[in-house]
Each structure stands twice: as structure tokens, then as C-alpha cells.
C-alpha positions in Angstrom: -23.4 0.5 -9.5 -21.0 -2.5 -9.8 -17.7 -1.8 -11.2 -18.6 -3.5 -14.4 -21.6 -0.7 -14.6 -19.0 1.5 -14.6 -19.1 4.3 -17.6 -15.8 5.0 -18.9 -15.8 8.4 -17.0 -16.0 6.8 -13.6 -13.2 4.0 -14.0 -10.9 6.3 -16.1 -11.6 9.0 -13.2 -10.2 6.6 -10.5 -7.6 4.7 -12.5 -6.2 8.5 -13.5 -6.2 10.1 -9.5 -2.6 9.4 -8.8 -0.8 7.9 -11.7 3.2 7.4 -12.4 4.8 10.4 -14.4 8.4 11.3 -15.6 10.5 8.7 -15.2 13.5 9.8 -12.5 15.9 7.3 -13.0 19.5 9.1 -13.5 21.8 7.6 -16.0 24.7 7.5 -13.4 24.8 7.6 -9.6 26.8 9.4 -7.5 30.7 8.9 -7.6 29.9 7.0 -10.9 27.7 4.3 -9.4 26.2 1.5 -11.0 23.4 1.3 -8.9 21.7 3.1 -5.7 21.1 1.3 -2.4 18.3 2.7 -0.3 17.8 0.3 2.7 14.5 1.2 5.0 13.3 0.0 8.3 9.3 0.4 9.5 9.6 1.3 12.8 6.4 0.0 13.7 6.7 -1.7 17.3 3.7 -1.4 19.4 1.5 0.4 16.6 0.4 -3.3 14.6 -1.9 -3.8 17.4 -2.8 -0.7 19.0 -4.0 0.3 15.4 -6.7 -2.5 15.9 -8.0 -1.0 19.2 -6.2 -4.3 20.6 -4.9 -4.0 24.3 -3.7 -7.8 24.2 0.1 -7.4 26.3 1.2 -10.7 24.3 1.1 -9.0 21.2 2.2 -5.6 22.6 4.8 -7.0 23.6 5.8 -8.7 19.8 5.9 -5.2 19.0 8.4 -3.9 21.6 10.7 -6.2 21.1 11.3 -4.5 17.9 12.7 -1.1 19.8 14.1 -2.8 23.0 15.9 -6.0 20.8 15.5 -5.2 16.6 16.7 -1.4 16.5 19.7 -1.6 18.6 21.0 -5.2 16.6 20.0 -3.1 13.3 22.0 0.3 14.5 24.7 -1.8 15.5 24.7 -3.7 12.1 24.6 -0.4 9.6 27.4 0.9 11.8 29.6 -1.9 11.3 29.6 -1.3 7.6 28.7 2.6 7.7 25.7 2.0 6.1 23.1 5.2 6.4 19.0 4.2 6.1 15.9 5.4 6.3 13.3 4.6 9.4 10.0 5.5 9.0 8.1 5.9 12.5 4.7 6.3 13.5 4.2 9.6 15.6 3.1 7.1 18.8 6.5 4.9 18.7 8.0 8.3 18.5 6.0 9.1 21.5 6.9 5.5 22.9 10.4 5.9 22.1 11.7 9.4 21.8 15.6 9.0 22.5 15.6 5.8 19.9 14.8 8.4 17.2 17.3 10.7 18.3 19.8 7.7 18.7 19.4 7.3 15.0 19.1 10.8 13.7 23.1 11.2 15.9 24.0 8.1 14.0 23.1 9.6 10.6 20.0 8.0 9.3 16.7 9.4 8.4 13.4 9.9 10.3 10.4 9.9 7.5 6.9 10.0 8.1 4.8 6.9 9.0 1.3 8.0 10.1 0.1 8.9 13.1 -1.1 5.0 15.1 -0.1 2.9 12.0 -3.5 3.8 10.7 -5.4 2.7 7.8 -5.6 6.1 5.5 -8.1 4.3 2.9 -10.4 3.9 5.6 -10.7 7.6 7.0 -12.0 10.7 6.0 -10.3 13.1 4.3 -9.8 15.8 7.2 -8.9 12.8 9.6 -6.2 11.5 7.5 -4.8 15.5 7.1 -4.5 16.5 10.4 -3.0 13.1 11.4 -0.1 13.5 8.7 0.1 16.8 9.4 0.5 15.9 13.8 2.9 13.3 12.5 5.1 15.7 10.9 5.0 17.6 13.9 6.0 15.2 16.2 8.8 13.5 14.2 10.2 16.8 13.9 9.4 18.3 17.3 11.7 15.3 18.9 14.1 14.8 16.5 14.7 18.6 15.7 14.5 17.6 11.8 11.5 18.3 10.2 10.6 15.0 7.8 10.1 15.7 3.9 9.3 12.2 3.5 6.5 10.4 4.3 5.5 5.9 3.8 1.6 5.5 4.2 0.7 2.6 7.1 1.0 -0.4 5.7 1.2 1.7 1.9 -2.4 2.5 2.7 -2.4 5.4 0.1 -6.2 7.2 -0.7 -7.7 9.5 -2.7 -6.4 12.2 -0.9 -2.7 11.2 0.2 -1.0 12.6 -2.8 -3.0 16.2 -2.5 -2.0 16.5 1.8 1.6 15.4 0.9 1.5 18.0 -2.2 0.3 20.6 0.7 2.9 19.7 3.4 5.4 20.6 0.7 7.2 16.9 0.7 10.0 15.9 -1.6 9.0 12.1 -1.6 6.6 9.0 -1.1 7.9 5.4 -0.9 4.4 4.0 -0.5 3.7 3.1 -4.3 4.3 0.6 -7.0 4.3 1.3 -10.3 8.0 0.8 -10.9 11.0 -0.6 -10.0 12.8 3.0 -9.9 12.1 6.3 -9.2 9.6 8.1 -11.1 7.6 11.5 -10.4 3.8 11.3 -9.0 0.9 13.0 -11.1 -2.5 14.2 -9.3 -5.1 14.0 -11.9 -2.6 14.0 -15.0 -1.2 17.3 -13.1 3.2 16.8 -12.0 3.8 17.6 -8.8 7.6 17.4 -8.1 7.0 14.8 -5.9 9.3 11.8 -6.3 7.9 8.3 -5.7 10.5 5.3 -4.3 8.7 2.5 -5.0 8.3 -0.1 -2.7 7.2 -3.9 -3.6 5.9 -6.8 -1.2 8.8 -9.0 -2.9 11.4 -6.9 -1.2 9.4 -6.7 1.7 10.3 -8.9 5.5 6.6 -9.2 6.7 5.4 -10.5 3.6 7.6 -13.6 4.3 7.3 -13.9 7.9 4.4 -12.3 9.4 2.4 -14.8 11.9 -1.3 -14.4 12.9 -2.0 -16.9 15.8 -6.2 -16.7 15.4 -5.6 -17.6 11.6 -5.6 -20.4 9.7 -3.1 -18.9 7.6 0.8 -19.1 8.9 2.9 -18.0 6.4 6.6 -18.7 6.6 9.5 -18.9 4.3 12.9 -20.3 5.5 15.1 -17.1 5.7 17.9 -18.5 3.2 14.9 -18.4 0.7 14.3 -14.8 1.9 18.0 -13.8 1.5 17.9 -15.4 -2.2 14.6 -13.1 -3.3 16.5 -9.9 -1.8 19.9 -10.9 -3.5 17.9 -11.1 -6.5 16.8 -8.0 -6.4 19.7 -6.4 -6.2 21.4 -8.6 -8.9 18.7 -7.3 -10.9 18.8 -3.8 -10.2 22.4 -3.6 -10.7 22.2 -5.3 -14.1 20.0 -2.4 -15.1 21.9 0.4 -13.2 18.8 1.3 -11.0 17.5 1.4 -7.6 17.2 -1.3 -4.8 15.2 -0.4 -2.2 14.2 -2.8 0.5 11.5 -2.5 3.5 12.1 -4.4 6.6 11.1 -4.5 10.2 13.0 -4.7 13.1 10.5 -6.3 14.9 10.3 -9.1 12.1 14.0 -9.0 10.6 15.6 -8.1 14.6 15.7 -11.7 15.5 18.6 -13.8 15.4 17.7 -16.0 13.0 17.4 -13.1 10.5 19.4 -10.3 11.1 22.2 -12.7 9.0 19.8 -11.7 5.9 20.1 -7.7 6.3 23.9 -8.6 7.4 24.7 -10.7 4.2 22.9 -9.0 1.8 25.1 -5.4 2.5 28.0 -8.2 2.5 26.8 -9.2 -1.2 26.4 -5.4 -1.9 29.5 -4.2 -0.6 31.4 -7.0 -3.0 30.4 -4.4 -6.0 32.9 -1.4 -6.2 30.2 0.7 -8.2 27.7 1.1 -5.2 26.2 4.0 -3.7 24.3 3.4 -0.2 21.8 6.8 0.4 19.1 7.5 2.7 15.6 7.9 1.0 15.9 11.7 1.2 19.5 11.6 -0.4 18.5 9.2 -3.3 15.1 11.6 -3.7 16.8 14.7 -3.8 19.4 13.3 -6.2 17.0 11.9 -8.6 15.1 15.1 -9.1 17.9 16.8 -9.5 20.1 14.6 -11.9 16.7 12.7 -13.9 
């Protein structure tokens, strides 16, 4: 049947799988801040094309420049303003890079889940996409001696099933979703789970912006001031309403020199505020469920 065939059981049984819930949004911050800052970087490196089966060393090598240039410039950045984030890692740039997680676990920041090969859960079966979230777990905490309760889908690939193996691996949070600007609490069939969702958006998103394909047609690109001004705005909006900015980046896309000024003025913007609060995504999770 075509979607429009539909009967209302079948649409309403889809639309209804993994809705939004309670809203978590606290009515003050810690130390009486206005607004939360939760800055996060998709340590994906080599994964965007091993993911495609693709053994091309060109773009491989895109990819490591993300560990070997963007991480250190980032680490080096949040340090200079004692800024504490989130990096979600695939379990083979883990692998890859095993003293680059520890690096940033010693510097403070958090290790969350990010798939196993920067997969594409909507496109494997249920018990594939399990035990690969489940290994992922594993090896994230097997290297960084911290086991993660926090977990962003591939790409925020989320299926049928992600919410029910998260629910079973006992995780506080997902930042893989969008149904709000601010953290709410994730239903499975109409059911709460106590899992907190920190939504994401392609808007406050690097790749969206700069992201390449050199077989396509399609290049897109937008000047990096531009990007800076959508980000800023974010904020500015977020703070107006005494919520939550959280922003997705890349070091392989936001490491290079003509972009790291973005990341670098924005917490430069943010730090002009008094009434801020940085926190990784754990911290801001654990703090919303506890204070909604």
C-alpha cells in the first residue's frame, strides 16, 4: 500500500513509535544561569567513507585530518576558555585513535556513543543495529575506562528500534532527535522512559554548511561569517528564552583554519553573558531530569 492507502491505524502506529514527552526544560540553570551551553563534536574521521565500503586514500585521508589536525586545534581551543564538551566517537575511530579519546576524557570532556562504522541504523535489522550499539558501548568504555550513558545515532539515523536498545542498555540520554529546541523526555509507544532527549538541528549543524561531494553536482558552501551569524543566532535566541544551545560540529569540517575562528568567536560571544553555564551533554542530561 502507498502511504496515502494508509488506514489511520498504520500512519498513527508509526507517527506514535517514538514521540516527544514531558517537557525537561528547568526554570533556572545552574549557579542561576540564564541559559545552558552544551557544545558537541562528531568525531567521525575515517568512518564517512569506510561506512560506504569506500577504500579511496583521498577521501580517507579528509577524514584523518580531523584526528591528526581538527581535534588537537579544538582541545587546544576549549582549553583556552575552560570550556568542557561532548565528543561522540564511532567505536572504529576509537579503534583508530585510542590515546585521542583518553586525551580528552584527562582533559575533562565526554565520550558518548556514536555507532559502531558510522552506520546507517535505519537501514539494518534490528539484532544488527543491537549488537553494534551494544560493541560500541563496549569499546568506548573499554579504552576510555568510562562507560558512555549517552549515545548520537550516525548521521541521527534513528529506527524503529533505537529508542527500545538504548531503553535496554540503561542510557540517560539521546541527542539524535528533533522535536524541540530544549530538552524533553522520549516516549516508546506513548510509554515514558526516563530517557532525556537533547535535540539536535541541521541549522546548528557544521556539515550542513560545508560538506563537499566531488562526484556531485551539488557543492554546497556557505561563507563561514554567514555560518558564525546562524550559530550566534541561535544562541541569542536561546538565551532570550532561558533554554538550551546545543551545537554539532566536526573537527574534520570546523578544524580548518578558516573555521575554527567560528567555534572560537562564538564561546567569545557566549562568554560576554555573565549568566552562562557551559556542561557536557551528560551534565546538562542529568541536570534536567533532575531539576524539570
Amino acid at each position: 500500500m502507498e502511504p496515502w492507502q494508509w488506514p489511520e491505524e498504520k500512519w498513527r502506529g508509526v507517527v506514535e513509535t517514538v514521540r516527544a514527552g514531558r517537557p525537561l526544560k528547568p526554570k533556572t540553570w545552574p549557579n542561576n544561569a540564564r541559559v545552558a551551553v552544551a557544545l558537541s563534536f562528531d568525531s567521525d574521521h575515517e568512518t564517512s567513507t569506510l561506512r560506504h565500503g569506500d577504500s579511496s586514500p583521498g577521501k580517507l585521508s579528509q577524514g584523518e585530518y580531523g584526528s591528526r589536525t581538527g581535534v588537537p586545534r579544538i582541545r587546544k581551543l576549549l582549553e583556552k576558555y575552560g570550556v568542557k564538551a561532548s565528543f561522540f566517537v564511532p567505536a572504529v575511530v576509537a579503534q583508530l585513535y585510542p590515546d585521542e579519546q583518553r586525551a580528552l576524557v584527562a582533559d575533562g570532556h565526554e565520550v558518548g556513543i556514536h555507532g559502531w562504522i558510522h552506520e546507517f541504523n535505519s537501514e539494518l535489522p534490528a539484532a544488527d543495529e543491537r549488537d553494534l550499539q551494544f560493541r560500541a558501548a563496549d569499546v568506548l568504555e573499554e579504552i576510555t575506562g568510562i562507560r558512555p550513558v549517552g549515545i548520537r545515532t550516525p548521521s541521527w539515523e534513528f529506527s524503529q528500534e533505537t529508542l527500545k536498545i538504548s531503553r535496554e542498555m540503561g542510557l540517560l540520554y539521546d541527542s539524535s532527535l528533533m522535536a524541540d529546541d530544549d530538552a524533553y523526555e522520549l516516549l516508546d509507544a506513548g510509554e515514558p522512559t526516563g530517557i532525556v532527549e537533547l535535540p539536535v538541528e541541521w541549522i546548528r549543524d557544521d556539515a550542513v554548511y560545508f560538506n563537499m561531494d566531488r562526484h556531485s553536482s551539488l557543492r554546497p558552501h556557505t561563507a563561514p561569517s554567514d555560518v558564525f551569524d546562524i550559530f550566534k543566532r541561535e544562541f541569542d535566541g536561546a538565551y532570550a528564552e532561558g533554554g538550551l544551545f546545543l551545537l554539532t560540529c566536526h573537527p574534520h569540517i570546523i578544524g580548518h583554519r578558516s573555521r575554527i575562528w567560528i567555534i572560537e568567536e562564538l564561546i567569545r560571544h557566549i562568554c560576554g553573558h555573565d549568566d552562562v553555564w557551559f556542561g557536557t551533554h551528560e551534565q546538562v542530561a542529568r541536570y534536567c531530569l533532575e531539576n524539570a
